[in-house]
Every structure is written in structure tokens, then in C-alpha cells.
N, C-alpha and C positions, 0 to 999 in steps of 0.2 A: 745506315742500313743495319748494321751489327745492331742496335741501340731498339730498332724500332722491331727485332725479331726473336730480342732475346728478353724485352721487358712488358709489362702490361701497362706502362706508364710512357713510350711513347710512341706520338702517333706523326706520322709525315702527309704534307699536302702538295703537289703537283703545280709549280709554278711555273713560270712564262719560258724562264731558260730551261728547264727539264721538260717539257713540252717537244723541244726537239726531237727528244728520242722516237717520239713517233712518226716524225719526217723521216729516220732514219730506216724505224720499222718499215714503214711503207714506200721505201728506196726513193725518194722523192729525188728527182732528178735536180729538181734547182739548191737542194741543203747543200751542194757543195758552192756554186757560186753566192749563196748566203754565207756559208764560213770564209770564204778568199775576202769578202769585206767586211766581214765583223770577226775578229781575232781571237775573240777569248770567248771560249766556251767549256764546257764540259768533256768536249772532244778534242779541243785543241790540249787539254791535259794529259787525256790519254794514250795522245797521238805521242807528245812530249815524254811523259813516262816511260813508252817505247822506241826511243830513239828516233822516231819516224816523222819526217811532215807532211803537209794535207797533200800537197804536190807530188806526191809518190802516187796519192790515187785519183785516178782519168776520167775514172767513173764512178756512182754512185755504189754501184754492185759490189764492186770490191771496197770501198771503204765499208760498208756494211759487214761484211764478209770478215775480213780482220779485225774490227771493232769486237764483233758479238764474238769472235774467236778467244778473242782475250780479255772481254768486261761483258760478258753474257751475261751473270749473273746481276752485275748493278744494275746495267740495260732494260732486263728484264723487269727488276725491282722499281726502275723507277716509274715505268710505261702503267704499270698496274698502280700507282699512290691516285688517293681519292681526290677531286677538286677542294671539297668540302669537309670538313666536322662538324656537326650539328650536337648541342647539350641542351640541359632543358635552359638555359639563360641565354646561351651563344650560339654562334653560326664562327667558326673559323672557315677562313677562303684565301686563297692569296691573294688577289687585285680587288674585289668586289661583286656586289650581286645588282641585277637588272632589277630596275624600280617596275615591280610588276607582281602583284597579290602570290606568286606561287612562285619561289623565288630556285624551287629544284627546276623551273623550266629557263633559268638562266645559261647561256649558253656558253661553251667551255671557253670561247676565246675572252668573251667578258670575265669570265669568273678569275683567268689568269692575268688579263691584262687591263682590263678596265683602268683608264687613265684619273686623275683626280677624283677619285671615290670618296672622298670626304666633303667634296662641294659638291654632291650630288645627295640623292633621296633612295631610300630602300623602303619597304612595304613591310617589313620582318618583325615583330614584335619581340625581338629578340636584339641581344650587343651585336652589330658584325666585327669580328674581329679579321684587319687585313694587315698586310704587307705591301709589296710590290711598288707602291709612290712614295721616295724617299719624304720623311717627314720636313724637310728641312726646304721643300720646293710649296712647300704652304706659309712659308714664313716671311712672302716678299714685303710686307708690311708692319711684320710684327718683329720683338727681339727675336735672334735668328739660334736655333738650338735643332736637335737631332732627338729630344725624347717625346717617348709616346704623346699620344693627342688620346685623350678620354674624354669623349662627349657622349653624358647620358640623353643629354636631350636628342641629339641627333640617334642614338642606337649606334653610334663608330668609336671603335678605336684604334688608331693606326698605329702600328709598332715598327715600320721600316725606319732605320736610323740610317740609312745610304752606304751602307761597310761596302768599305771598298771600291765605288761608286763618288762618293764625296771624300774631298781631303778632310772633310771634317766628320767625317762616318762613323758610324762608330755599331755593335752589335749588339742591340738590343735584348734582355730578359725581362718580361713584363709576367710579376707573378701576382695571380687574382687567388686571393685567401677570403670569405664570406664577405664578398661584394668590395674587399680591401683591395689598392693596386697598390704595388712596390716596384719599380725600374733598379736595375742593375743595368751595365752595360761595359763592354770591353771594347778597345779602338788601339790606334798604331802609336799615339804620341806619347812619348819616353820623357821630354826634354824638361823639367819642373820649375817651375821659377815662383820664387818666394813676393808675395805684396808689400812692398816696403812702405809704401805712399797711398793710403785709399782714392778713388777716382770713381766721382760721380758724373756722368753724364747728363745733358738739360733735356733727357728725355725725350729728344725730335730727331736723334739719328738711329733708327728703326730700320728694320729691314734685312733683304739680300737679293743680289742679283741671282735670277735662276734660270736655269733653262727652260723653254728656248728664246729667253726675251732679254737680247742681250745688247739691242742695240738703243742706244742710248740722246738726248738731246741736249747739249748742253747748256746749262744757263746761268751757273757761276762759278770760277775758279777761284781756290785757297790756295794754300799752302799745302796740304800735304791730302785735301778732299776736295773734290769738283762734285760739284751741286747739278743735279741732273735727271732729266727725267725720262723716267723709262719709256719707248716709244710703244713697247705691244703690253704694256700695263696701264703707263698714264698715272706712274706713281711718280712723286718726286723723291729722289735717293742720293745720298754723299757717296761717293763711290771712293774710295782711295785713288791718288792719280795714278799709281802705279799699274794700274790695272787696266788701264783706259787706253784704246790705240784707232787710230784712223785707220781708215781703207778703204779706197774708192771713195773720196770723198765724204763718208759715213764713219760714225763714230761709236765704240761697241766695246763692248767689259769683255775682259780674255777669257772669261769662265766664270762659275758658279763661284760670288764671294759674298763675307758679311757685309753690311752696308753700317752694323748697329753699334756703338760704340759701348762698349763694356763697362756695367758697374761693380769693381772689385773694392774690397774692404782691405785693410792694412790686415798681414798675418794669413789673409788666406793664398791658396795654392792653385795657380793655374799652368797648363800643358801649353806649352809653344807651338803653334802652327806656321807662321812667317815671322821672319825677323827683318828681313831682308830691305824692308820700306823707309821712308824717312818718317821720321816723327812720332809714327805710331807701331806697334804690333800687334798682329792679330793672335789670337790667345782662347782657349776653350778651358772651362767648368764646369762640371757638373751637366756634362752636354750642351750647354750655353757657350755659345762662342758670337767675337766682336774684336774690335781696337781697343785698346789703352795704349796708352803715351808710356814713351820708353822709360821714363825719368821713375815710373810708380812699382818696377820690378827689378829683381835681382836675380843671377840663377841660386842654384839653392848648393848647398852641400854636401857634398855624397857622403 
């Protein structure tokens, strides 16, 4: 907010979780049994910041009431951020725009939350540049990574990296210089481990499990990967065993993981995500993340 009032160089857009705020504005009665089930938001911080939790308030009224009492000013700021940016090349939006010739009559819940906007079609003769679907829930077939997706052909490019949302998340800066892209990006993993042993994979363990396709069929077990196909994809994927649990007689991956097994070089440097497995670890580069075999790393030395 400081950022976007004090410079002519940034500009803020209105996404799915700040949307709230106008539940809030408009006392909607159901925002609070919306927060009692989903925990984390931008009010559950403020409430935290004030020593206070949601359960102090009965009613909408008075959480309103105290909110704007003491973050009136954010409140306000964020209620008033535009859906959109439009340049003469781009269209900035957080989720996406409706496949439809006149794309300002796209409606605000599409424009924030619009699901898979990169398998879909825009009308805009212009880049759409979005957010909002972590990039790493497009990668169920392909090697599994968190950096932007630039398709000129299609007019998309997706910048969500899943921060904080994926263990493998990370915060993407996607800077456009005379049609030039560059990614930067920041994430949580500290732990550094050195390539002692290059490790090339045969190219056909691709992939990631993702949300919400998580139940799985089994059709061969390894060693340290069960061979399996996804039942609401219809992919076939190696899943680590570790990852794999029954219930109710049905068989289902614990969460969003890689499937793809990692090609690292001797000398180079990759971030630790799991150790925990037998045989293999999962491990991220360069936003690129997969298994290698324990035997090809070292940690490094401080």
C-alpha cells in the first residue's frame, strides 16, 4: 500500500483472497462461517496482530466494526484496487478474462478467479498476463517446476509460482524489457546440497500429482516408485511409495507431489525439499524440482 502511494511505478490488482473485503464491506452475514472454515486469511492476521480471535465476534456487525476501527485505512485501499491493467501490449488481471470479443465485460468473479486460464481461449489481441492458478498444477504431465509459462502463441503468461500454497512455491518476478522475459524468484528452502554424481534420468518419469486428482490406480510396484495411473487424469505416473495410502478401500497420493525424476549435472547446486524417503530425494533448481537418488548429493559447507 505504502509502495503503490508513494511511487508512479507501482500499480496493485485485486485478487480472489482481497475480494473479501467487500463481503466485509457489505456485512455479509455468511463471511464469518466462511472464515470458521477456511483459516487463513487476511483477517485472520489482523485479528492475530490484535491479540483477538474470530470467536470474540457473534456477529458480522461487530467484526466489521473493529476491523475498520483499527485497518480502515488498508480496508479501504484494498476495496478500491482495479481488477485489471491494460498497456498497449498487455492486459494484467489476476485469474483471467472471459473468451468473449470485449473482454472489459468480463465479470469480476472470472477476472479474480477464473480456474485453469491457461487451457482456455481469450479474444484480446493483446499478452494476458495472470496469477491466481499456481503454475505447477499444469505440469501433471510434463517435468514439474513453479516458473512462469510464456506463450506467445496462446497471448498467456502465467506468473503464479504457488508461494506459500505449494511446499514447492516459490515468488515469482517476471521482468518484461523490449519484448525480453527474465524470472527471478524467492522461496523458503535454505538447506543446499552439492552434486557430487551427475544423474540422468530415461526421460519417461514426468510429471506431478496435483490437486484435486489425487486418487490414484495401481499397476506396478518398485522399490522405492509405484507405477500408477491417475484415475481423474488418465495419466500414468511413478509416484514415490511414500506418498501413497489406502482408504476405504481406494488408493490416493497424500498431496500435491513431483512424479519427475531430476536431471542434475556433477558441481551443480540444488535446495532440499524431502529427505525423509528411501532411495530417492526430492530436491528443487532453478524452480525445477523432482527425485534424485541419494547416493548423487552431498550437503555443502557452510
Amino acid at each position: 500500500m505504502d509502495l503503490a502511494t508513494t511511487s508512479n511505478h507501482v500499480y496493485c490488482s485485486l485478487g480472489n483472497n482481497d475480494a473479501l473485503v467487500k463481503h466485509l464491506l457489505n456485512k455479509n452475514a455468511h463471511l464469518i462461517p466462511y472464515l470458521t472454515k477456511q483459516p487463513n486469511s487476511i483477517f485472520h492476521e489482523m485479528l492475530q496482530e490484535q491479540g483477538v480471535s474470530l470467536n470474540k465476534f457473534p456477529s458480522i456487525d461487530e467484526l466489521s466494526t473493529f476491523l475498520f476501527a483499527h485497518y480502515g485505512d488498508e480496508l479501504n485501499w484494498l476495496s478500491l484496487l482495479p481488477h485489471a491493467y491494460e498497456t498497449e501490449e498487455y492486459i494484467i488481471v489476476h485469474a483471467g478474462l472471459a473468451n468473449q470479443p470485449n473482454w472489459r465485460e468480463t465479470s469480476i468473479n472470472d477476472a479474480i478467479s477464473i480456474p485453469f486460464f491457461y487451457e482456455k481461449e481469450h479474444q484480446v489481441d493483446k499478452i494476458v498476463i495472470v496469477g491466481h492458478w499456481p503454475i505447477s498444477n499444469y505440469t501433471s504431465t510434463t517435468k514439474s517446476h513453479n516458473n512462469p509459462i510464456i506463450d506467445e502463441n496462446k497471448r498467456i503468461i502465467c506468473i503464479d509460482g504457488g508461494n506459500q500454497l505449494k511446499r514447492s512455491g516459490q515468488l515469482n518476478a517476471l521482468t518484461i524489457e523490449k519484448s525480453n522475459y527474465k524470472n527471478s524468484y524467492v522461496d523458503h528452502l535454505s538447506e543446499r546440497r552439492l552434486i557430487i554424481e551427475s544423474f540422468i534420468s530415461d526421460g519417461q518419469h514426468l510429471g506431478m500429482i496435483v490437486w484435486p486428482h489425487y486418487e490414484l490406480e495401481i499397476l506396478e510396484r518398485s522399490t522405492y516408485f509405484t507405477r500408477c495411473k491417475n484415475k481423474g487424469l488418465g495419466t500414468i505416473q511413478w509416484v514415490k511409495n511414500e506418498y501413497i495410502r489406502q482408504e476405504n478401500e481406494r488408493t490416493y497420493c497424500v498431496g500435491d507431489v513431483s512424479t519427475t525424476l531430476l536431471d542434475v549435472l556433477k558441481g551443480e547446486m540444488v535446495y532440499m525439499m524431502d529427505s525423509s524417503c528411501n532411495g530417492y530425494d526430492l530436491v528443487k533448481r532453478n524452480g525445477e524440482f523432482g527425485w534424485i537418488p541419494k547416493d548423487t548429493h552431498k550437503k555443502c559447507e557452510e
